[in-house]
N, C-alpha and C positions, 0 to 999 in steps of 0.2 A: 376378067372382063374389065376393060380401063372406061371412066367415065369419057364423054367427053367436056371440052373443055366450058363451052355453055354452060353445065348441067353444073359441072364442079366452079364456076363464076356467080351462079346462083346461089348453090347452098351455103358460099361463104357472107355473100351479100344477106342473106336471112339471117345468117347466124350472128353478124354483127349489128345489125336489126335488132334483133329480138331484143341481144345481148345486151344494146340501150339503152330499149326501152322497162327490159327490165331492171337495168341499174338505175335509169330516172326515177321508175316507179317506188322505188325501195326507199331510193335517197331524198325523194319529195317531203314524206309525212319527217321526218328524221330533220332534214332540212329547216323545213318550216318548223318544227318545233324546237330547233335551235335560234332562230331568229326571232319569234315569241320570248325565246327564254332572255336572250339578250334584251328584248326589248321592255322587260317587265326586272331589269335588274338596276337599280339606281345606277345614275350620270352626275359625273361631279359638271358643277356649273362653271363660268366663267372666271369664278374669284370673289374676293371681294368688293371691288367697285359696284357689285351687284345687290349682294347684300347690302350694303352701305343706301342704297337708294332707297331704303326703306327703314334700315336699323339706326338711318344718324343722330342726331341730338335733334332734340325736338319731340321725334317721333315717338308714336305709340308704346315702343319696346326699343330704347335705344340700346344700342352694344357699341358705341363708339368708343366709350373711355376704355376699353379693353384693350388700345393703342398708348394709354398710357401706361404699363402694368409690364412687368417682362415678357409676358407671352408673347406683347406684340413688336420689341425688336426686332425688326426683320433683318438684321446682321447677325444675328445668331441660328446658327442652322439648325439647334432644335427648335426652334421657334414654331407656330404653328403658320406664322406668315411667313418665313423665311422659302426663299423660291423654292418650287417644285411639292410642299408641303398641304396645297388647297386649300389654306385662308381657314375661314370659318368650319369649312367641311371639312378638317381636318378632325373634330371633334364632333360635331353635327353627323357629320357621315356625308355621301356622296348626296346632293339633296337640289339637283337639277329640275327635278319637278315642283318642289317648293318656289321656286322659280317665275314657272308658265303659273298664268290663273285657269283657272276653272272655268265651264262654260256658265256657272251661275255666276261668278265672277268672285270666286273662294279660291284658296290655294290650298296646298295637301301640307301638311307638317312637313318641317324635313324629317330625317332619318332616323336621326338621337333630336327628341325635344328637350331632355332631361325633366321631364313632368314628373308630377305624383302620379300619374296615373300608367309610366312608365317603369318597366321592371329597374328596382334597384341595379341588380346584375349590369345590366345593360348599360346604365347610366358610368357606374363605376367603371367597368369595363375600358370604356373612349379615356377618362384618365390614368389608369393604371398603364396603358397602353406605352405613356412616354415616364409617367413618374413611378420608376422602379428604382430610387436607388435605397441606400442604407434605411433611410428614415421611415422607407413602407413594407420594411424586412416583416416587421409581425405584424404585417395588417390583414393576413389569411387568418383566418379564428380567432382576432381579436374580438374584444366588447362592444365595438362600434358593427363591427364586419357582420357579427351573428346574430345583430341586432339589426340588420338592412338599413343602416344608417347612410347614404348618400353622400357623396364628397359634395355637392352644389350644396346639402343643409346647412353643412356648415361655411363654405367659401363662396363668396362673391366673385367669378372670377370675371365679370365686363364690369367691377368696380374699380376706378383707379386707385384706391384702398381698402384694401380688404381687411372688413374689420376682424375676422379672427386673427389678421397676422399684426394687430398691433397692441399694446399692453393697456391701454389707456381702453380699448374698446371689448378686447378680447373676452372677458368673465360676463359680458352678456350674452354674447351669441351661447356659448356654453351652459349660461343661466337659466334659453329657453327651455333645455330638456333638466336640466340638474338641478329642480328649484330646491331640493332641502340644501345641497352647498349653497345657495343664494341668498337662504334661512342665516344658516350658522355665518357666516360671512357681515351680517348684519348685527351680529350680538358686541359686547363692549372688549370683550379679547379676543384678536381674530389676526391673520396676516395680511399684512401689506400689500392687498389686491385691492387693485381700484373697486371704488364705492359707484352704484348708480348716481348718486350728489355730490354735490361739492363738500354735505355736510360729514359725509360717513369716506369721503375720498381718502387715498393714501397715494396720490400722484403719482399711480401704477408703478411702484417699485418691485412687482409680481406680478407674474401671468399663470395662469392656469398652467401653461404649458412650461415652466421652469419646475414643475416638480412630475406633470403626468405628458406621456405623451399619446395624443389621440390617435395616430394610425397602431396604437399595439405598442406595448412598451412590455420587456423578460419580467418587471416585477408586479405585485396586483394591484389592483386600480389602475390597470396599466401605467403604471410607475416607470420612469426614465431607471434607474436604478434597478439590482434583486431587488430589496427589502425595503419596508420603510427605514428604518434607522441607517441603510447606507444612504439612501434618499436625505435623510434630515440631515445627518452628516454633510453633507456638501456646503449647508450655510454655519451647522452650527457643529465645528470642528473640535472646540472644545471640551464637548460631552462623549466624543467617543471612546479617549481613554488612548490605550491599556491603561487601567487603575490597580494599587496593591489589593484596594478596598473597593470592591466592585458593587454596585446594587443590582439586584437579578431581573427584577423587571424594567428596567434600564437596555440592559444589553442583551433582555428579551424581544422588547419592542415598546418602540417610545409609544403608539396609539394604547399600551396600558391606563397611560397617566394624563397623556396627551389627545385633545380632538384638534386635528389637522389644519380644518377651517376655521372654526370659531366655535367660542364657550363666552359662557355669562359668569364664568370664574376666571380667575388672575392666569395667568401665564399658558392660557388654552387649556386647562386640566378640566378634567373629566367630572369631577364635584369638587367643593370643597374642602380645606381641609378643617381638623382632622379626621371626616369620613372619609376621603380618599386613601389616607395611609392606613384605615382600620377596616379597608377591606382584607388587607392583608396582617396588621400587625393587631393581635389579638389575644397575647400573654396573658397571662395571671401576674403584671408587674408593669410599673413606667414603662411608658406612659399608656398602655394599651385597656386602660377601663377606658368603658364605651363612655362618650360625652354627648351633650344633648344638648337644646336648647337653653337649659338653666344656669348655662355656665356664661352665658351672654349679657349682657343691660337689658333692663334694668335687675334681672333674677341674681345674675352674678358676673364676676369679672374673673374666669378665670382666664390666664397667659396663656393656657395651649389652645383657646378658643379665640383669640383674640390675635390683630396683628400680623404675624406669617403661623401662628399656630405651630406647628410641629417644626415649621423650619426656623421659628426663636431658637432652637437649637443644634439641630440639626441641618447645615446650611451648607452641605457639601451632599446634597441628593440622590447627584448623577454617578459620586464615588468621589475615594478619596486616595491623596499619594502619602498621607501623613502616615507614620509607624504607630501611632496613635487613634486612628481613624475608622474602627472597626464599625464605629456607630454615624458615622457619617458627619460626625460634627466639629472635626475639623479637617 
């Protein structure tokens, strides 16, 4: 039985009807809740010029000198101004709404505030994002890293100097979490990091960061170097040796004899002598009877308690190359 053609002009017209209406129906909720989603996802804003109407010199929270500082050559394509990079929001996050005010007439944060009250993670994140080279290889489970330490704690980065990156300022920012280094650093033997005064000054011939480095350094303390003594090595060349006549805690680890920072005894040692060397040297013979304060003014004068004490004699410490030298003194 053949339709006829009415009947069959009908049924296709329903069928593409329905077919419509059922695909608008489906694709409406779906739809709009793509357009929601978009619409509830950060917009980066205009740029800087925008920012700037609020962040310039003068104002409340200024970020201008940030144009002084490398980040803001915009000739350099990693820049975070350099074209196509979004200015501020490069780092901020896309932060279009921070923008518009409020109807109470408040604005919403932008995206990254870098706050305390914002996840470390989060914060460090927008900078690792571009500073991944060499220098932040061990900064995954380093001491600063497991310790939620924040790159903004320590860097200033809308200052047109940043004082952690300069020698003369650097060992305060440091000083505000490491105050026993800020301790020893203050005694009368100490290395050549700048003083808080002029009086304790050493016209920053030393920074913190010539011996440790803060994103992670292969040795502990996070040390630039493995070990302390390859570490001490770099200034102080001439202790390393090879020696005929070697002394073992020496070529053990200089922190035996040595405090790194500062000591209220001669050449950064650990106590004075001769109880420094009678922690170890403790015969039944020269020189290792214990001595004490009787051997001092006015009780007595004795030479090993007086002077350089053990090193009156013994004046080759660190080892010796003499064929003679078994005892270190010459």
């Amino acid at each position: 039985m053949q339709r006829s053609p009415d009947i069959a002009r009908f049924l296709k017209t329903t069928s593409l009807t329905l077919a419509l209406l059922f695909g608008f129906g489906a694709a409406g909720p779906a739809g709009a809740a793509g357009d929601e989603d978009t619409a509830d996802e950060p917009q980066y804003s205009r740029g800087v010029k925008q920012c700037m109407a609020c962040h310039k010199e003068g104002r409340e929270k200024p970020a201008h000198e940030v144009f002084f500082t490398t980040m803001g050559i915009t000739g350099d394509p990693s820049s975070p101004f350099a074209e196509g990079n979004h200015d501020c929001e490069a780092c901020h996050g896309p932060s279009a709404h921070h923008i518009r005010k409020q109807k109470d007439g408040t604005r919403l944060p932008p995206t990254v505030t870098f706050s305390d009250k914002e996840p470390v993670e989060t914060q460090n994140a927008a900078c690792m994002s571009c500073h991944t080279d060499a220098g932040r290889f061990h900064w995954p489970g380093s001491t600063h890293d497991l310790e939620a330490v924040a790159c903004v704690d320590c860097h200033d980065v809308h200052a047109a100097n940043d004082p952690i990156l300069a020698l003369e300022t650097q060992p305060e920012v440091c000083y505000q979490c490491h105050q026993e280094q800020r301790a020893q650093f203050l005694r009368q033997s100490r290395h050549p990091v700048q003083g808080s005064t002029a009086s304790l000054s050493q016209v920053g011939l030393l920074g913190c960061t010539d011996c440790h480095q803060p994103h992670g350094g292969p040795g502990p303390a996070n040390l630039i170097r493995n070990t302390i003594n390859e570490q001490c090595y770099d200034c102080h060349a001439e202790k390393r040796g090879p020696f005929l006549w070697e002394h073992a805690p020496v070529q053990e680890d200089c922190s035996n004899c040595h405090v790194p920072h500062g000591s209220n005894y001669e050449n950064l040692l650990v106590a004075r002598q001769p109880y420094l060397c009678q922690q170890c040297h403790l015969g039944n013979f020269h020189v290792s009877a214990v001595y004490s304060g009787s051997g001092l003014p006015p009780e007595g004068r004795d030479q090993r308690m007086l002077g350089k004490q053990c090193m009156n004699c013994h004046v080759q410490v660190h080892g010796s190359n003499h064929p003679g030298g078994i005892s270190q003194t010459r």
